[in-house]
C-alpha positions as CSV (number, residue, x, y, z in Angstrom):
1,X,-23.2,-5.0,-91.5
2,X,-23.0,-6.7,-89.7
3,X,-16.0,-7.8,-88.1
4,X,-21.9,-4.0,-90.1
5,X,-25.8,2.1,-95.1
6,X,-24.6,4.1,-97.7
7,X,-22.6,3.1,-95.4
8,X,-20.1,0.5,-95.9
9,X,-22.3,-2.7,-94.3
10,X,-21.3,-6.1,-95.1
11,X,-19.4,-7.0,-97.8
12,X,-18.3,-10.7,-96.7
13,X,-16.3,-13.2,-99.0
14,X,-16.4,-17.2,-98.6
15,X,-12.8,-17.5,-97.4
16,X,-14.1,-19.0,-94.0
17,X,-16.8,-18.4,-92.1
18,X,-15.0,-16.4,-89.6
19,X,-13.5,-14.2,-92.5
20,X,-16.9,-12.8,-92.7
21,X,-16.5,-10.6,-89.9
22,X,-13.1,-9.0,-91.2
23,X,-14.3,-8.8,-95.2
24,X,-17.6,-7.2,-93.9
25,X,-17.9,-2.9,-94.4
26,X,-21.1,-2.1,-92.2
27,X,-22.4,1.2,-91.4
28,X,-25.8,2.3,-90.7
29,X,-26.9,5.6,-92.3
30,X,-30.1,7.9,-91.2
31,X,-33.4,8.2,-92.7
32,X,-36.3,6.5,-93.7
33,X,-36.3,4.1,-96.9
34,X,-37.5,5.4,-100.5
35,X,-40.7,4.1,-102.4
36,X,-39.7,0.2,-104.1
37,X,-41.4,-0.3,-107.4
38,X,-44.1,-2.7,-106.8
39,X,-44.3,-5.8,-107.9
40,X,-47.1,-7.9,-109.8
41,X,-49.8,-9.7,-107.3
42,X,-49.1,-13.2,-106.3
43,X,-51.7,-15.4,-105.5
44,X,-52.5,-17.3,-102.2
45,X,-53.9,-15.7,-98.5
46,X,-55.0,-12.4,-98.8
47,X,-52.2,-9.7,-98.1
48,X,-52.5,-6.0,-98.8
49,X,-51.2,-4.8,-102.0
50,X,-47.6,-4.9,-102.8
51,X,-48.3,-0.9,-103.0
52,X,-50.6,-0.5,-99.7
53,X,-53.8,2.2,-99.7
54,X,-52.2,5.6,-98.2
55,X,-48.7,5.1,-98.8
56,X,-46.2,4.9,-101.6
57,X,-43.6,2.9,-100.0
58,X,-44.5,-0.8,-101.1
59,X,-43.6,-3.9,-99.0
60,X,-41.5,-5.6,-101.3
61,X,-39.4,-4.9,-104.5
62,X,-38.4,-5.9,-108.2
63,X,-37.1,-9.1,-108.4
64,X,-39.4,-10.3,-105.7
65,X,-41.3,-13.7,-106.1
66,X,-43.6,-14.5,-103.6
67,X,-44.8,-18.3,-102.5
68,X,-47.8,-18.6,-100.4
69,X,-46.9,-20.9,-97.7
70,X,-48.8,-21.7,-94.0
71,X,-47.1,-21.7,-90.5
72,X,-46.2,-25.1,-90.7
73,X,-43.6,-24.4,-93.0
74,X,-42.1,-22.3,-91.5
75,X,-38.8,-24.7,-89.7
76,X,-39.0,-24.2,-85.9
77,X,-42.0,-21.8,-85.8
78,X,-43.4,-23.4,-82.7
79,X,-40.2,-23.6,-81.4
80,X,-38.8,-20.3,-81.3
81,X,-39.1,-18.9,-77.7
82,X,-40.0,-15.2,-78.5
83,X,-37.4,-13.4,-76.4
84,X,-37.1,-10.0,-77.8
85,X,-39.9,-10.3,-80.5
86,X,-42.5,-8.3,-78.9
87,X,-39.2,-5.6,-77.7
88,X,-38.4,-5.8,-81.3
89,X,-41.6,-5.2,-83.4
90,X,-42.9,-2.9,-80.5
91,X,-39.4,-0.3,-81.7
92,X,-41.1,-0.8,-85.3
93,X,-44.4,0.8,-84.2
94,X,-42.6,3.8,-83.1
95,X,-41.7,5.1,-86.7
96,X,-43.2,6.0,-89.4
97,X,-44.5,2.9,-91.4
98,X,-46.6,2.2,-94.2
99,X,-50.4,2.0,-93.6
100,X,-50.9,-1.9,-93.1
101,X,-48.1,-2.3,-90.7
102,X,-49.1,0.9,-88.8
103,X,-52.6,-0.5,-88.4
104,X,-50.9,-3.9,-87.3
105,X,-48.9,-1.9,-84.8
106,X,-52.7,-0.2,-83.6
107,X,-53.4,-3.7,-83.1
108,X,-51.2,-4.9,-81.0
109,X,-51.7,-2.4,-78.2
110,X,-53.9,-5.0,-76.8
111,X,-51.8,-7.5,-76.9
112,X,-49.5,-8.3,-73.6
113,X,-45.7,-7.8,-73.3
114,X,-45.2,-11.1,-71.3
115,X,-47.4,-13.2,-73.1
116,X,-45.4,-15.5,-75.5
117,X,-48.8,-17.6,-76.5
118,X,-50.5,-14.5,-77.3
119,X,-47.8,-12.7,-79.1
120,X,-47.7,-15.9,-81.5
121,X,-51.2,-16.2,-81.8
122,X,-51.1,-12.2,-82.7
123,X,-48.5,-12.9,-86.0
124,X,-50.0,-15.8,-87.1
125,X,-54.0,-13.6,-86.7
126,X,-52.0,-10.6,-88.4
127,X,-49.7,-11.7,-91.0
128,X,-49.4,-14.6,-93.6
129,X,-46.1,-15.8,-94.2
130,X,-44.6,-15.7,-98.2
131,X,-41.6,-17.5,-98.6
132,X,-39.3,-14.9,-100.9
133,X,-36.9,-15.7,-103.8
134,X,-35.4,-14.2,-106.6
135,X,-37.1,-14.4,-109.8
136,X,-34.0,-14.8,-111.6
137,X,-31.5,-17.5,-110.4
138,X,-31.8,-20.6,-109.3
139,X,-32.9,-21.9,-105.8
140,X,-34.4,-20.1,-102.5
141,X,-31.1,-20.3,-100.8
142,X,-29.6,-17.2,-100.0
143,X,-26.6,-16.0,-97.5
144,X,-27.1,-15.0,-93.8
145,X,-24.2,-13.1,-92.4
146,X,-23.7,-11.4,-88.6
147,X,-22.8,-8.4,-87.5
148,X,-22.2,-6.7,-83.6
149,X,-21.3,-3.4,-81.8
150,X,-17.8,-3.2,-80.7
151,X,-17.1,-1.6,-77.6
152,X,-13.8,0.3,-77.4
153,X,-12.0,2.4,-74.8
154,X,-11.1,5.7,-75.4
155,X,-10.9,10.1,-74.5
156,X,-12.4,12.8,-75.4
157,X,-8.9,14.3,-75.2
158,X,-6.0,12.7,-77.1
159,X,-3.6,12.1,-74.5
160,X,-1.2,8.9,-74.4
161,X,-2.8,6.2,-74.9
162,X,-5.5,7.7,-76.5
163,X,-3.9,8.9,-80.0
164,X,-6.1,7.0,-82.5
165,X,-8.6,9.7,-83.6
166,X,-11.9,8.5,-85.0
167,X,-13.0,12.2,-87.0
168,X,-16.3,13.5,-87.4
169,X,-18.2,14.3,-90.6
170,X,-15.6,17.2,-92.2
171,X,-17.3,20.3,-93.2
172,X,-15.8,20.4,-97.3
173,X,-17.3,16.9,-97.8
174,X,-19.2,16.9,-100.6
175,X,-21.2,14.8,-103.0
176,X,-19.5,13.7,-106.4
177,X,-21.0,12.0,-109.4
178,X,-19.7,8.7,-109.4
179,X,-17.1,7.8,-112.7
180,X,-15.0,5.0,-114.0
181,X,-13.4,5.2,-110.4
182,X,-16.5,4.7,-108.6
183,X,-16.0,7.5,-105.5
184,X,-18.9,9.2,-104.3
185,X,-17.3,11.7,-101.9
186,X,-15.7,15.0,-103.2
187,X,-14.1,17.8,-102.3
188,X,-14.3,21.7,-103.7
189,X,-11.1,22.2,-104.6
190,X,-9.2,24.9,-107.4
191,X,-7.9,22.8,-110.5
192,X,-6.9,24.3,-113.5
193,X,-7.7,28.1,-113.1
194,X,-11.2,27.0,-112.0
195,X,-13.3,25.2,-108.7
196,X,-13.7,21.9,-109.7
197,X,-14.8,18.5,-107.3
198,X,-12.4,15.7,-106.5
199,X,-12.3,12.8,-105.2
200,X,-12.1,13.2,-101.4
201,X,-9.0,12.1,-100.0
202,X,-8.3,8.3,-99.6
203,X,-7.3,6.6,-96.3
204,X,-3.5,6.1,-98.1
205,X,-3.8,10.0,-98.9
206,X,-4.7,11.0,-95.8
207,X,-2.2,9.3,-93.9
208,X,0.9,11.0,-96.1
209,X,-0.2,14.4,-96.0
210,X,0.3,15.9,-92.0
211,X,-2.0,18.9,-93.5
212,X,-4.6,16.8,-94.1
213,X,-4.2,15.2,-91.2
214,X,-4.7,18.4,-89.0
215,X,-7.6,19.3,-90.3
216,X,-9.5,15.8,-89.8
217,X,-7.8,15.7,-86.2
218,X,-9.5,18.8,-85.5
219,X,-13.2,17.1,-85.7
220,X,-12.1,14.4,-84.0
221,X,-15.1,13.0,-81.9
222,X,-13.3,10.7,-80.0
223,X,-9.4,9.3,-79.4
224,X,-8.8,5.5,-79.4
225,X,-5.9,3.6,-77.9
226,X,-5.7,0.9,-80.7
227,X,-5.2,1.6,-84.0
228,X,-6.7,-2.1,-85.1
229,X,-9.5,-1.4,-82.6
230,X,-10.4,1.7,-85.0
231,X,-10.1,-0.5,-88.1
232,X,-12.8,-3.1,-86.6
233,X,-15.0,0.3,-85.7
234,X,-14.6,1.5,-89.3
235,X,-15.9,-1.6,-91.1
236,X,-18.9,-2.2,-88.5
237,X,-20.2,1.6,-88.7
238,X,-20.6,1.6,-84.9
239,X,-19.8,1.3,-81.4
240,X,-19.8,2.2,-77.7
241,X,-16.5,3.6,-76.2
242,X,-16.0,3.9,-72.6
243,X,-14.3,6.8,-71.6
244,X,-12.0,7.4,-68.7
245,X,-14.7,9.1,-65.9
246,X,-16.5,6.3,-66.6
247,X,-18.9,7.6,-69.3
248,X,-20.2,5.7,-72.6
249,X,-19.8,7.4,-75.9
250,X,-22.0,5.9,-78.8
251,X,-20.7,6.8,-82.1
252,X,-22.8,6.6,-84.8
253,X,-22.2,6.3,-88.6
254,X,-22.3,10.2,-90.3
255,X,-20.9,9.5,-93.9
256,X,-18.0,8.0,-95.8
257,X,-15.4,9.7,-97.9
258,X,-16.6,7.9,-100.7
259,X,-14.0,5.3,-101.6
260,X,-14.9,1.9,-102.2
261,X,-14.7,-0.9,-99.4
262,X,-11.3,-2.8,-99.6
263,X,-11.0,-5.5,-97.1
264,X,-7.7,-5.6,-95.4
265,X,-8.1,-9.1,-94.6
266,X,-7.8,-9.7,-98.1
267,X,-4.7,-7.6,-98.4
268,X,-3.3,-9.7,-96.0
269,X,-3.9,-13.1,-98.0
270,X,-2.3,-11.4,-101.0
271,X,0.4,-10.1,-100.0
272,X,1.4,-13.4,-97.8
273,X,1.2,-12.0,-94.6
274,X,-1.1,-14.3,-93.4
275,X,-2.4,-18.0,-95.0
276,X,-5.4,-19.5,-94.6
277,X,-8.0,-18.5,-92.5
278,X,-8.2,-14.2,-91.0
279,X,-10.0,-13.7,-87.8
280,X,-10.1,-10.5,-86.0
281,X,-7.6,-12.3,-83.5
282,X,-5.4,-13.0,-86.7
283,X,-5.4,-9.5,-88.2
284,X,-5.0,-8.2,-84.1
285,X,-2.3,-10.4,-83.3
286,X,-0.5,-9.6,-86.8
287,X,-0.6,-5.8,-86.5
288,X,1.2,-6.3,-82.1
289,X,4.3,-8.3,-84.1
290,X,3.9,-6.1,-87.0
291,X,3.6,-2.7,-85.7
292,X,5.7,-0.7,-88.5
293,X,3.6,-2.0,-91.1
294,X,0.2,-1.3,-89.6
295,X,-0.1,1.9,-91.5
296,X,0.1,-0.2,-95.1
297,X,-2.4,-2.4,-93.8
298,X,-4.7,-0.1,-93.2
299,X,-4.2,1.9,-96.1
300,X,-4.7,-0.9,-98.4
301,X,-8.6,0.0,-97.4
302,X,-9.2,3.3,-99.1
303,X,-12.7,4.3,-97.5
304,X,-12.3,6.2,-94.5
305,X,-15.9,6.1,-92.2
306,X,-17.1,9.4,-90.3
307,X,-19.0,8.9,-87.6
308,X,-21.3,11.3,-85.1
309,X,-20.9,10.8,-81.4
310,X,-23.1,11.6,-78.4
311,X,-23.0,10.2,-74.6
312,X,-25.6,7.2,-74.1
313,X,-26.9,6.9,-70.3
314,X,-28.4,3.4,-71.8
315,X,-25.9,1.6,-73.8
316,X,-28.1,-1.6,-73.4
317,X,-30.2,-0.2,-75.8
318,X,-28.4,-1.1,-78.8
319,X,-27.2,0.9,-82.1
320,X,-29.5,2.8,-84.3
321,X,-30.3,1.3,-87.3
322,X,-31.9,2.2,-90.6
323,X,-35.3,2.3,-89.6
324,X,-34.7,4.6,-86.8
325,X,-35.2,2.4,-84.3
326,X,-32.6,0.1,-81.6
327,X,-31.4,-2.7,-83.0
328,X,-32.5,-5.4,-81.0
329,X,-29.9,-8.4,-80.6
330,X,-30.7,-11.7,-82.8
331,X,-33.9,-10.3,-83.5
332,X,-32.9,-7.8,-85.9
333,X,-31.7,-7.7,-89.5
334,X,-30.2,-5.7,-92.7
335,X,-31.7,-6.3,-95.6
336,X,-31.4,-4.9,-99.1
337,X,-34.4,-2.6,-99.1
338,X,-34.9,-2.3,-102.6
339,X,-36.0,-6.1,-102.2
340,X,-37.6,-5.8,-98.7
341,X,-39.4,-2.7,-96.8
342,X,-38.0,-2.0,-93.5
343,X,-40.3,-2.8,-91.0
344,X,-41.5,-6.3,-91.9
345,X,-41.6,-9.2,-90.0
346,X,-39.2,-11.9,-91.9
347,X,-38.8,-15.2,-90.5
348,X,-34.9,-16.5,-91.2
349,X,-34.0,-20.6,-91.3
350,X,-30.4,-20.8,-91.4
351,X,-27.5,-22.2,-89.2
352,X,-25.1,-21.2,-86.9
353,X,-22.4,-22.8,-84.6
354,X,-23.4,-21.3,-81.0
355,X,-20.6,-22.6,-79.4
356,X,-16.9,-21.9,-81.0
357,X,-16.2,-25.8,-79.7
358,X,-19.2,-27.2,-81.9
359,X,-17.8,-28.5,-85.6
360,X,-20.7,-29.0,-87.0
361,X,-23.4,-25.7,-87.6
362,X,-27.1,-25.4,-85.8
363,X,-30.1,-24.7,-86.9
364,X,-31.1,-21.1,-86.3
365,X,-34.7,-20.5,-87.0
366,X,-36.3,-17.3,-85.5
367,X,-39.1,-14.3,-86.0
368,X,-36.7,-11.5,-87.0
369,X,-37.4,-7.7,-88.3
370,X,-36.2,-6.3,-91.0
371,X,-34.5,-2.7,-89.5
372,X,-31.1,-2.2,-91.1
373,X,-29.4,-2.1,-94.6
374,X,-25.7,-2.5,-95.5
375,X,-24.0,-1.3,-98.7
376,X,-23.1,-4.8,-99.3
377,X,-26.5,-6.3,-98.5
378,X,-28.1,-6.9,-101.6
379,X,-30.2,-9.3,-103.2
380,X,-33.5,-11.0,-102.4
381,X,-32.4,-13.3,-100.1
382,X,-29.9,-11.9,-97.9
383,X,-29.4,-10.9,-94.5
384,X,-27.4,-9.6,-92.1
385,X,-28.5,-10.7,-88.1
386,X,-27.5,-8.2,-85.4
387,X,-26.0,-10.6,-82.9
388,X,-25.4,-8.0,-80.3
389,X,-22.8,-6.0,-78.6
390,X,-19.5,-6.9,-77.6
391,X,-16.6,-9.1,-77.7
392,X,-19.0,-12.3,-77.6
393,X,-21.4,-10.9,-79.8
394,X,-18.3,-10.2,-82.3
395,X,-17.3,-13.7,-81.7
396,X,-20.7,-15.3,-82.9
397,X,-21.0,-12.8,-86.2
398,X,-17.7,-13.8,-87.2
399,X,-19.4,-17.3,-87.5
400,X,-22.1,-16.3,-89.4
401,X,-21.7,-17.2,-92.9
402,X,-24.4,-19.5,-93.8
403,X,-27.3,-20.9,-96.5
404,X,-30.4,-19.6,-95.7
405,X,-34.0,-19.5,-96.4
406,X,-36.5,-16.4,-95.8
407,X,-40.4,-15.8,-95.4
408,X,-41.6,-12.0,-95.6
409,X,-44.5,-12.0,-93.1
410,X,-47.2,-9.7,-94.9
411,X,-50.3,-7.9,-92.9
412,X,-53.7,-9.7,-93.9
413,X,-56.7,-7.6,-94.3
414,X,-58.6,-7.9,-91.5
């Protein structure tokens, strides 16, 4: 996602678990999801249809097998304290959802905010859990990744420090049928006696051409004092900056230029710059004794991210995500919503070292809601946690690069 929809969300490779955070593209895009095909009925307790009455967005997706299971299967259920779960699926019941979650949501009205006991007793009255895995392949593993919100410092004037622009959504982007090269974003442009659409520039293109350049400066939303700070902004697909009077801008993702994702910390590796493992310290420290080649770097990453940007008076909130709703720290998720429909309750078993000091990973097991996508989240059992915002949240999605196991929680007819 999450260094976080048709965006650029998560693509993360196994070089290390901390590479995750740096080989991750993660961006959260507007809008509700489209209509899943539905898939054949499973047999066990007594969901709605895959395809509920009064809606034609189903709950879960091709490639989708369901296992019946009970709550005692579900690693750490009794355990889990709650905090954030009632916070979390309360922001669910304020969109648009299909029918048999929106009359879950009518249920809960009655149910109290500060009353762990009964919020349990409410999912296990409500829902059934399904344990999900892919019909083709082998095993229920999947991967769990992590993503944060960065916060950044910057102006709404550039002004020394503040030269770094982060640019705003530029009026001549257009779409573009994909080809062999695979770019999505174009640009109206005369070729050959006639209008035709490119490709819309690249990051390397940008970066050459001072006219191009101008014109993207001039929708600048916002003006950064750190060039690797940007880059870290860019592959998450949002963050809060704190402006000089004191003021928080959120920026939110708007659109891409329709490159593919290249991760720079792979560049990196190849090139020789850097051996063995890339962390966000790694790739920062690099670019301070490296400052002349900082512009390569970055332009070995073709997509360029556009973001919107407005000031938040409650930056505690937390970003947007796909669903429409806050994102709600270790209790929300990305998922590939061809497979899953936003909205539903999943419950995730996987691991995760808490502590940076502690070798060995811990078990994370924990009610979590399924209200983000990433471009690079995709599959039946995958996931992206939200793990917060800031520096320590960063920290602890760098880590996150883990087996894991998921249950779908589906509404039972009452």
């Amino acid at each position: 996602m999450p260094i976080h929809s048709p965006c650029v969300r998560c693509v993360r490779f196994a070089l290390a678990a901390t590479l995750a955070l740096l080989l991750a593209a993660c961006a959260t895009p507007p809008g509700a999801p489209p209509a899943i095909p539905s898939l054949p009925a499973s047999t066990g307790p007594a969901p709605w249809p895959t395809t509920p009455p009064g809606t034609a967005t189903p709950l879960t997706g091709p490639g989708v097998r369901l296992s019946p299971a009970q709550w005692n299967d579900l690693p750490g259920w009794n355990q889990d304290d709650f905090a954030g779960v009632w916070q979390a699926f309360r922001r669910d019941c304020g969109v648009r959802l299909p029918a048999a979650l929106a009359a879950v949501c009518a249920r809960a009205a009655a149910v109290s905010a500060h009353d762990v006991q009964a919020q349990r007793a409410f999912f296990e009255a409500q829902f059934a859990p399904w344990q999900i895995t892919a019909t083709s392949g082998n095993g229920n593993a999947g991967l769990i990744t992590g993503y944060y919100e960065p916060v950044l410092h910057g102006s709404l004037q550039r002004a020394w420090p503040y030269v770094v622009p982060v640019w705003g959504l530029p009026a001549d982007l257009v779409p573009r049928a994909p080809g062999a090269d695979g770019i999505t974003g174009g640009r109206v442009a005369w070729a050959d006696g006639q209008q035709r659409v490119l490709p819309f520039w690249s990051r390397a293109q940008i970066q050459s051409d001072p006219a191009v350049q101008a014109q993207l400066d001039s929708k600048a939303v916002v003006w950064l004092d750190s060039a690797v700070d940007a880059l870290f902004l860019q592959v998450q697909g949002s963050g809060l900056v704190r402006l000089q009077d004191g003021q928080t801008l959120r920026l939110s993702y708007a659109g891409t230029n329709g490159w593919p994702y290249k991760s720079v910390g792979r560049w990196l590796l190849d090139t020789g710059r850097v051996q063995g493992t890339v962390t966000m310290s790694i790739i920062r420290a690099w670019a301070q004794m490296h400052p002349s080649e900082v512009p390569e770097m970055l332009a070995a990453n073709p997509r360029v991210v556009f973001f919107s940007a407005a000031i938040d008076t409650q930056p505690q909130r937390g970003p947007n995500g796909a669903l429409g709703v806050p994102l709600t720290a270790l209790r929300s998720i990305a998922v590939d919503k061809r497979a899953i429909a936003l909205g539903l309750p999943v419950w995730l078993s996987t691991s995760q070292p808490y502590d940076g000091k502690v070798a060995a990973p811990q078990a994370l097991n924990r009610l979590v809601f399924a209200q983000d996508v990433g471009s690079a989240i995709t599959g039946v059992v995958r996931a992206d946690l939200f793990t917060g915002t800031g520096e320590t949240a960063g920290e602890l999605a760098g880590r996150m690069q883990w087996p894991g196991k998921m249950w779908v929680l589906l509404p039972v007819k009452p």
